[in-house]
C-alpha positions as CSV (number, residue, x, y, z in Angstrom):
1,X,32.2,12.6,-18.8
2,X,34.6,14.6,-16.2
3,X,36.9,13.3,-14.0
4,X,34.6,14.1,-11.0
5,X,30.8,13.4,-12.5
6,X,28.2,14.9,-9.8
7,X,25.8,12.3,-9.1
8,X,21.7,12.7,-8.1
9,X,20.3,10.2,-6.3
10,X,16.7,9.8,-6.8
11,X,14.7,7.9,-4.5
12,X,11.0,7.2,-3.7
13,X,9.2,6.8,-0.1
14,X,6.2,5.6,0.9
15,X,7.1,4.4,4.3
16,X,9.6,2.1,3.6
17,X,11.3,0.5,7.0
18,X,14.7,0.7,5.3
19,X,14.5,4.6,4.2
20,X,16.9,5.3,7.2
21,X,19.5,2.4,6.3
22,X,19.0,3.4,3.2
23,X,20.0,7.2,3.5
24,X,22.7,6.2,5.9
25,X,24.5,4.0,3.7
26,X,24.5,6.7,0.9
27,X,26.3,9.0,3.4
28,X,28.9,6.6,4.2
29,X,30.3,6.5,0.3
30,X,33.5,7.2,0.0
31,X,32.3,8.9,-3.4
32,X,30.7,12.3,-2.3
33,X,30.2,14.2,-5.5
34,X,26.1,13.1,-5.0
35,X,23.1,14.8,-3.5
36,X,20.0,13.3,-2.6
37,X,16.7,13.7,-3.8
38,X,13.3,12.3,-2.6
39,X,10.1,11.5,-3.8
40,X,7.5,11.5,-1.1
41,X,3.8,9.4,-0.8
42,X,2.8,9.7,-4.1
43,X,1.0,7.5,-6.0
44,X,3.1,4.9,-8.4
45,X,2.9,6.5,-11.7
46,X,3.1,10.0,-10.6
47,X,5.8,9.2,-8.2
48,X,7.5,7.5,-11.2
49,X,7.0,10.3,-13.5
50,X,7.9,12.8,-11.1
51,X,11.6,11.2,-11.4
52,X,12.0,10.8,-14.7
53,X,11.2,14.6,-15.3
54,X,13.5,15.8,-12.5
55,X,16.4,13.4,-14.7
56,X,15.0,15.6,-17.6
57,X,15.2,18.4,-16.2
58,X,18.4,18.3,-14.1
59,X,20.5,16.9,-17.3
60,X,22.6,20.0,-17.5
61,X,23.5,20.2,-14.0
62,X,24.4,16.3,-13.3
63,X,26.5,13.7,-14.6
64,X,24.9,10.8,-13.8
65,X,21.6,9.8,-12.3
66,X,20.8,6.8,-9.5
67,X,17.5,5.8,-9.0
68,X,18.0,4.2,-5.3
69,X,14.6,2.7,-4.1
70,X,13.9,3.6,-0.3
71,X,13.6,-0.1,0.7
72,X,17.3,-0.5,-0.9
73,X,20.3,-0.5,1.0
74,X,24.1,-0.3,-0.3
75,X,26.3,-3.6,0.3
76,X,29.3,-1.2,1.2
77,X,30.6,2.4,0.9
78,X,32.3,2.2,-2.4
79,X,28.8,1.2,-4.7
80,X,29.0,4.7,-6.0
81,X,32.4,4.7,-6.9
82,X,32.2,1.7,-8.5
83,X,29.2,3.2,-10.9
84,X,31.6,6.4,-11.8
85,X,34.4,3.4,-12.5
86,X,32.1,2.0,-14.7
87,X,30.7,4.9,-16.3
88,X,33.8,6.4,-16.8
89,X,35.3,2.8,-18.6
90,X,32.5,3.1,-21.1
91,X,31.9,6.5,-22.6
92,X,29.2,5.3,-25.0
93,X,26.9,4.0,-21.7
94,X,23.8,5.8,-21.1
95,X,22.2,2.9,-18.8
96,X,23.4,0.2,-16.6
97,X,21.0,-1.9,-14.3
98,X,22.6,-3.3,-11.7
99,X,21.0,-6.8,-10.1
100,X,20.3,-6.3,-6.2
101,X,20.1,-8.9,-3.5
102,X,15.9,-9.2,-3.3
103,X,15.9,-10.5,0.3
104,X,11.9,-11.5,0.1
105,X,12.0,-14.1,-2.9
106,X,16.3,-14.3,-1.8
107,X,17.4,-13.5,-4.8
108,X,19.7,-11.9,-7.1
109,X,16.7,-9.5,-9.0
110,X,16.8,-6.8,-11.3
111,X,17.3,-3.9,-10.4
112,X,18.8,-0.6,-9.4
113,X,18.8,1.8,-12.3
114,X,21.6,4.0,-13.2
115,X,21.6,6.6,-16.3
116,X,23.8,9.3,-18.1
117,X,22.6,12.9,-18.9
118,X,21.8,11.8,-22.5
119,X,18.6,9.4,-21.5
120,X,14.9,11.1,-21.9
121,X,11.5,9.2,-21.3
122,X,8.3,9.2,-23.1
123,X,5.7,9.3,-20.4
124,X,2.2,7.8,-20.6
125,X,-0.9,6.9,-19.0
126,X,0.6,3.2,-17.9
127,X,-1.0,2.8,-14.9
128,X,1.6,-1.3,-13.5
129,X,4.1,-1.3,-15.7
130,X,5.8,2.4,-15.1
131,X,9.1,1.8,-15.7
132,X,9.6,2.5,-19.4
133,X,12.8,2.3,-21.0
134,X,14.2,5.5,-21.8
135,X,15.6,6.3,-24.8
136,X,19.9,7.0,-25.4
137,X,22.0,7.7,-28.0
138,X,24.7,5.1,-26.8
139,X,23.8,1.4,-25.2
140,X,22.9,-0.1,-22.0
141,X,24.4,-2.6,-19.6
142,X,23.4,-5.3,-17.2
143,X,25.3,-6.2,-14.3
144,X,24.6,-9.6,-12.8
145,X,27.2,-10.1,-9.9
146,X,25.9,-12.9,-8.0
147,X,29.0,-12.4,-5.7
148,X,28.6,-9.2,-4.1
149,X,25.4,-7.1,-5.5
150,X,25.5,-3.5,-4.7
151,X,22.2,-3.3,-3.0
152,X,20.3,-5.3,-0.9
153,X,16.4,-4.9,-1.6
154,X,14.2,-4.8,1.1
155,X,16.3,-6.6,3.4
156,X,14.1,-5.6,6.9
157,X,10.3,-4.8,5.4
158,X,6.9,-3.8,7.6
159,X,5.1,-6.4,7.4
160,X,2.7,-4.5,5.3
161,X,5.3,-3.8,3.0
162,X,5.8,-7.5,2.6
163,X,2.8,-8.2,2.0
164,X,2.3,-5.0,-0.7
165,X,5.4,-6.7,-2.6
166,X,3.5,-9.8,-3.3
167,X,0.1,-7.9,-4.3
168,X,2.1,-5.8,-6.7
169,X,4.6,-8.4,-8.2
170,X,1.0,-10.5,-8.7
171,X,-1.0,-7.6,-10.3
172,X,2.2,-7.8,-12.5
173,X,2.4,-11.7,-13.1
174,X,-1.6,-12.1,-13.9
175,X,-2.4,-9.3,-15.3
176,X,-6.0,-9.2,-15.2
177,X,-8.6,-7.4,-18.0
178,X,-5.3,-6.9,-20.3
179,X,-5.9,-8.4,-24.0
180,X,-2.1,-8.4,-24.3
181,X,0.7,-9.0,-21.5
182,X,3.7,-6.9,-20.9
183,X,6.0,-9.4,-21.3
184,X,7.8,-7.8,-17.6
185,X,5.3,-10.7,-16.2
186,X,7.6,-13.4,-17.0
187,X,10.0,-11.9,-14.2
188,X,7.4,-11.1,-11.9
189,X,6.2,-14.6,-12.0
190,X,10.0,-15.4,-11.5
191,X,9.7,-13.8,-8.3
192,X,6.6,-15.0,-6.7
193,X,7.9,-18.6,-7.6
194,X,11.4,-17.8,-5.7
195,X,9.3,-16.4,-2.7
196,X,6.9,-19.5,-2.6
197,X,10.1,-21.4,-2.4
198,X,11.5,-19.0,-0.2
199,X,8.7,-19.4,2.4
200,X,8.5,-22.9,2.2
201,X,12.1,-23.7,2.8
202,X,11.9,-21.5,5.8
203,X,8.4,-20.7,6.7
204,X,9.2,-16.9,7.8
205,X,6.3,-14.9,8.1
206,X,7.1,-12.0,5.5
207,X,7.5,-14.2,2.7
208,X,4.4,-15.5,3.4
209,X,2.9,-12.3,3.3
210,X,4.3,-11.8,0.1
211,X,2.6,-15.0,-1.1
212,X,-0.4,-13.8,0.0
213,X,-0.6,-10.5,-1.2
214,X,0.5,-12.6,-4.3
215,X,-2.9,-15.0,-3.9
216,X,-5.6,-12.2,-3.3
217,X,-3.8,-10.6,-6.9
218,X,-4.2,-14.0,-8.5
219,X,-8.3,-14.6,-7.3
220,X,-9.4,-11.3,-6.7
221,X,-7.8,-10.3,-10.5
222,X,-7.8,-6.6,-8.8
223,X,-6.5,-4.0,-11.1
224,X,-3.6,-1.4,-10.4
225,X,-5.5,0.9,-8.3
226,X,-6.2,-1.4,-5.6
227,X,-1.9,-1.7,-5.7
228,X,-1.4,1.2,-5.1
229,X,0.7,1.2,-2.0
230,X,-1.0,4.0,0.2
231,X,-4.4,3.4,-0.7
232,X,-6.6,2.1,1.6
233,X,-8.3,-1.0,-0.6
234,X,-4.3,-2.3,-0.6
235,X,-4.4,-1.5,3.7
236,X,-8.2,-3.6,3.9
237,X,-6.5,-6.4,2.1
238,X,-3.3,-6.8,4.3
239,X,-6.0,-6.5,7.0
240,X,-7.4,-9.7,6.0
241,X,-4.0,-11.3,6.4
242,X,-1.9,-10.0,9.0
243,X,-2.8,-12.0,11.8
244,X,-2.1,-15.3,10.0
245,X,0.5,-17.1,11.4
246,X,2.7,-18.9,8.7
247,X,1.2,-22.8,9.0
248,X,-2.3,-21.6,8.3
249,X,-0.6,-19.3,5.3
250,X,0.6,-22.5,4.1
251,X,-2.7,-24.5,4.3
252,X,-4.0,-21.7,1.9
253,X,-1.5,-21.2,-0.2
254,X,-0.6,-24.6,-0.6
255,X,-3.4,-25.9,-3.3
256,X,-2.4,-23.8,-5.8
257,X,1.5,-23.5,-5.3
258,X,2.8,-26.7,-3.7
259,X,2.4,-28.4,-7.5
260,X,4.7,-26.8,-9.7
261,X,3.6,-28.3,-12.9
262,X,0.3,-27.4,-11.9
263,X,0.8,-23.9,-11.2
264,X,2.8,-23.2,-14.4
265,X,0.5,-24.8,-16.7
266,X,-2.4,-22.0,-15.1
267,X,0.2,-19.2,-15.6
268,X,1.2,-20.5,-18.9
269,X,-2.4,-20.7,-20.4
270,X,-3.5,-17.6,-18.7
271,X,-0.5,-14.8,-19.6
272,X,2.5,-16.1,-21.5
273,X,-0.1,-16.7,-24.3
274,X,-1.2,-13.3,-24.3
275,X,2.8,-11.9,-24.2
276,X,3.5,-13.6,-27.2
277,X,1.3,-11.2,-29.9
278,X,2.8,-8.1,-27.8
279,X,6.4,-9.6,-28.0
280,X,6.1,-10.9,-31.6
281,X,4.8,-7.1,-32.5
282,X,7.8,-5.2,-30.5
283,X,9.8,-8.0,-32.6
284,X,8.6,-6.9,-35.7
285,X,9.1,-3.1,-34.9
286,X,12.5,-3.5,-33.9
287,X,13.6,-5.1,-37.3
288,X,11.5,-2.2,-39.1
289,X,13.6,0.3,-37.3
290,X,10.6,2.1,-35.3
291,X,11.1,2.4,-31.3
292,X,9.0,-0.1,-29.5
293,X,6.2,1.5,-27.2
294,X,6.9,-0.3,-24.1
C-alpha cells in the first residue's frame, strides 16, 4: 500500500437523524486523502449490494474502502488516520471490523467495516442477513477497544429509527419460517438483551422502542419485507407504538423479558437449536477446504 492510500467512504441513508453528524465528522479528519460516497433510500439488500459492487468496481482507483453507516458518527478527527496506521502496520490485512459504541443497547457492538482493494463478494438473493463476508487473499482483524471506539452508533435516533433497530435486530434474533439459523442471531439476541437492560435501568423512551419493535418481531414472526426500513408495513407497526409512554412499554414488555431464565430457555429451544446443523455444516466445510456460503 502507498504512503498516502486514498480512501472511499461508503455510506447508506435512509433518513438517518445522525447523517449530518455523521458527514461532518468525516470532514473534520485530519486524514483527507477520502471522498465520500452515498447510498440513498434503497431497499436493504440492494442498498447493500449496491456497495459492495462500487468496492468491486472502484478497486483500481482506491486504497482502502470504509463502509460508515449514516447513523454512525466518528469519536474524533483522527479515526481515519488511525485505519491507514493500521493498514499500513499490516500489509497482509484485507479486513478489519472495528467495534462501535451502539448507544441504544449501550454497548460496545460490532461494527464498522473496513477493507483493502483485494476483497470481492459473492452476492445472493439473502434477503436479513446481507452482510456476507467477502473473500481476501490475506486475513482479517477485529478491533475491540472498549476505551475509546471509533464510532458512536446511533447516538441521537428518530424515534422511528429506534424503534426500526429493534424490529430488525428481532427479525434477526428469531428468525421466523427458517429451517436453519444464521448463526449472526446469537449477536442479535446479544443486543436486544443489552437494550431490555438498557431500558430498564433507565426507562428512556428509545430503548423502549427498540424493545418493542423487538416484541412485534418476536409474536408477529414477520419476515424481512415487513423490515424493510422505508416500507410502509414497518411505518404501520411503529404507528401502533409511538404514542406509548415508557411505563406502559414496560407493562408489555415485561412478561416475557423481566425473567431471564425464562426468556433464554424460549430463545434457546426456538433458534440456537436450529444454528447448530448450519454451524456444524460451515464447520465441516472449513476443515474440507471449501469456502463456507454464508
Amino acid at each position: 500500500m502507498n504512503t498516502n492510500p486514498k480512501i472511499l467512504v461508503l455510506t447508506m441513508y435512509s433518513g438517518e437523524n445522525e447523517f449530518e453528524a455523521c458527514k461532518e465528522a468525516l470532514a473534520s479528519q485530519s486524514y483527507t486523502n477520502h471522498e465520500l460516497v452515498t447510498i440513498e433510500n434503497k431497499p436493504n439488500r440492494e442498498a447493500h449490494h449496491t456497495l459492495y459492487r462500487t468496492i468491486m468496481e472502484h478497486a483500481d482507483e482506491f486504497d482502502l474502502f470504509v463502509k460508515l453507516d449514516a447513523d454512525m458518527v466518528f469519536k474524533n478527527d483522527g479515526a481515519l488516520e488511525r485505519i491507514v496506521d493500521l493498514f499500513a502496520s499490516e500489509p497482509a490485512l484485507d479486513q478489519a471490523v472495528f467495534a462501535v459504541h451502539d448507544f441504544i443497547p449501550d454497548k460496545l457492538s460490532w461494527g464498522m467495516h473496513t477493507f483493502s482493494n483485494r476483497v470481492k463478494w459473492d452476492l445472493d438473493e439473502e434477503a436479513l442477513f446481507v452482510d456476507p463476508n467477502p473473500h481476501y487473499p490475506g486475513k482479517k482483524m477485529d478491533i475491540w477497544n472498549d476505551i475509546e471506539p471509533l464510532v458512536d452508533h446511533a447516538p441521537d435516533p428518530l424515534p422511528y429509527h429506534a424503534f426500526h433497530f429493534g424490529l430488525h435486530r428481532g427479525l434477526k434474533a428469531f428468525q421466523w419460517g427458517r429451517i436453519s439459523a444464521h448463526p449472526q442471531a446469537i449477536g442479535m439476541w446479544g443486543a436486544l438483551e443489552a437494550t431490555w437492560n438498557h431500558f430498564k435501568r433507565t426507562r428512556e423512551t428509545k430503548p423502549g422502542l427498540a424493545m418493542m419493535g423487538a416484541e412485534i418481531a418476536r409474536k408477529k414472526g414477520i419476515d424481512a419485507s415487513g423490515a424493510e426500513k422505508n416500507s410502509k408495513g414497518a411505518h404501520a407497526l411503529f404507528e401502533s407504538v409511538e404514542e406509548m409512554n415508557p411505563h406502559d412499554m414496560y407493562e408489555q414488555l415485561a412478561p416475557f423479558w423481566e425473567n431471564r431464565f425464562k426468556r433464554r430457555v424460549y430463545w434457546y429451544a426456538l433458534v440456537y437449536a436450529r444454528i447448530l446443523p448450519s454451524a456444524l455444516l460451515r464447520r465441516i466445510k472449513r476443515m474440507m477446504g471449501l469456502k463456507p456460503k454464508l
